[in-house]
C-alpha positions, 0 to 999 in steps of 0.5 A: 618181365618183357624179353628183348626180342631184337636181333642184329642191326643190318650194320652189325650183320653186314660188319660179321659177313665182312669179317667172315667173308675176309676170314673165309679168305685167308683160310683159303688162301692158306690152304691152297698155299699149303696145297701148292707147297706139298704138290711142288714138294712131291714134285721135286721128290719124284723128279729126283727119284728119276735123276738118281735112277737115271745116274744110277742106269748111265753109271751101270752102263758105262762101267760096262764099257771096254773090258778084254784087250780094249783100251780105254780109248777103244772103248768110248767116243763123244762127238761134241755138238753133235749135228749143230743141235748143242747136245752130245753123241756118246759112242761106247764099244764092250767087249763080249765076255761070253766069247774069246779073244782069238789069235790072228794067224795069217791074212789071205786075202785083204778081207779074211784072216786065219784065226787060231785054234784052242787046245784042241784044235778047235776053232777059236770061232763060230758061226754064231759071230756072223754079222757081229761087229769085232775089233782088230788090235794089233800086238802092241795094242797101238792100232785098232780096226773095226769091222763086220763079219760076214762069214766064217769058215771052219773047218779041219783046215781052216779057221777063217774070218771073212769081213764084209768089205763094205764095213771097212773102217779107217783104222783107228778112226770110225766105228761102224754099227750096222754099216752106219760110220760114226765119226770119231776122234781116235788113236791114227795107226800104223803105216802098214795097215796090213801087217800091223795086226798079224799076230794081234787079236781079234775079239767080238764086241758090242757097239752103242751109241747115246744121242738126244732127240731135241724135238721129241726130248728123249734119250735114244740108244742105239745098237744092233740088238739083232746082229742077223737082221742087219737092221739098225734098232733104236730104243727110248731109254727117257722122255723129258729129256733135255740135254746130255753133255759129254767130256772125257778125261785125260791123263797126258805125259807126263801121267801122274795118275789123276785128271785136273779139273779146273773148270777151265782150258787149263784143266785135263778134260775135253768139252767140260769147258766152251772152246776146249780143244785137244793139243791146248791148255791142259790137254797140249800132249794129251793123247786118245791113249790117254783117255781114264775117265767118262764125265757125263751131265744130263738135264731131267724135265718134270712137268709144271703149270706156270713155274714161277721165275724159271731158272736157266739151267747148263752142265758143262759147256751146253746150251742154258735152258729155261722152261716154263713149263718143266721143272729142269733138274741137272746131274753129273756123274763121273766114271773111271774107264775100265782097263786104265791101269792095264794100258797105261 
């Protein structure tokens, strides 16, 4: 018997590569499609890891904030729009829980006070506060002073403070870090500026300040970390960083013991809304002394090629942002101020 020994026909073989070459296709496209997807998942894994570390850092370092005699609206200041670049400035002040509060007994001169002394007729101070930065509050804690120490003389007859004239403040109106005002829209004061803190308290605090490189787009800490060096020191604290948006609720008279959030003028947060203004809608009789609670929005960058159909994203009355090239993910966090209930 005779075998047929013929192979395929040039037809046949070129119909079989067609469906193989179409066949090769689709796997490929499958496979890259499937690629894609697990690259993005992981993407969008690690830049929500990143929000949540970064939610959990600001919401440690706010909690920090005020303590001792501070009232809440002592301890936090945000400039809205700072420097016409659409982000905000957040400027916090902690008190130094390592150091006493000390008694203010006298005012020599215009730039020293008499400190108290302990039990033993101690010194409430040391030298160790040289160059710190302290607060004055008066006895009803409705007039604050910011100031920096440039000496302090203790000895068996005095306990005096000397603060450097050149980092004077307006009372109730500026916070000085390293001799750099920021200003800030706080509680006015008393009328004799003087007088006003005799037999008030005096206490150590640290001063920080959070703003937005938009250029850079990172988050920079400010702070005297070295109060004897009088050097200003900034630290990044996150790259990819796009925004941050501030607001500050507000309990006004008459309190009830919560802040109304409406999302609009008529709510009881300043700068969670466009055009929000102290003295109107929700915040007509709000005072800085009614300040209870910090509402902080950031917006993260994860790095992408060619983000298809990239959303525009806010927080809060911020500028929209859109990018090509960053996977953007937005956050917001709200904290209660330390001390609301012990200065209400």
């Amino acid at each position: 018997m005779r075998r047929d020994r013929r192979g395929f026909s040039l037809i046949e073989a070129s119909i079989a590569m067609g469906i193989a070459v179409v066949v090769g296709a689709l796997v490929i496209g499958v496979v890259l499609s499937m690629n894609e997807t697990i690259y993005r998942t992981g993407e969008r894994a690690e830049i929500n890891q990143e929000v949540l570390m970064m939610s959990e850092w600001f919401s440690t370092e706010l909690q920090s904030v005020g303590g001792g005699m501070l009232t809440p609206g002592m301890s936090a200041f945000v400039e809205n729009d700072y420097n016409g670049d659409d982000t905000d400035r957040l400027t916090t002040v902690s008190f130094d829980n390592s150091l006493p509060i000390c008694g203010l007994i006298s005012q020599p001169t215009s730039s020293t006070y008499q400190l108290s002394h302990d039990e033993n007729g101690v010194c409430c101070m040391d030298a160790s506060i040289n160059g710190r930065q302290v607060v004055l509050i008066s006895t009803g804690s409705d007039a604050w002073r910011s100031l920096r120490v440039l000496s302090l003389n203790d000895t068996a007859f005095a306990c005096e403070v000397t603060f450097d004239s050149g980092s004077a403040a307006p009372v109730g109106s500026s916070i000085q870090v390293s001799g750099l005002a920021a200003s800030l829209d706080v509680y006015p004061t008393a009328a004799n500026i003087d007088d006003a803190f005799l037999q008030g308290a005096m206490m150590v605090v640290d001063v920080k300040r959070y703003t937005v490189d938009p250029v850079a787009q990172e988050l920079i800490m400010e702070q005297d970390a070295d109060p004897l060096d009088g050097a200003f020191e900034t630290e990044v604290m996150a790259d990819r960083f796009f925004d941050l948006q501030l607001a500050m609720g507000y309990d006004p008279s008459p309190a009830d013991g919560k802040i109304d959030d409406n999302q609009d003028q008529t709510d009881e947060w300043l700068y969670n809304h466009r055009n929000d203004a102290m003295g109107f809608g929700g915040l007509s009789n709000a005072a800085p002394t009614n300040l209870r609670g910090l509402q902080l929005a950031f917006i993260l960058g994860w790095p992408a090629i060619n983000v298809p159909n990239a959303p525009q994203v806010f927080v809060m009355d911020g500028p929209t942002l859109s990018e090509s090239d960053f996977h953007l993910q937005e956050q917001t966090i709200r904290i209660h101020m330390r001390n609301q209930l012990a200065f209400q």
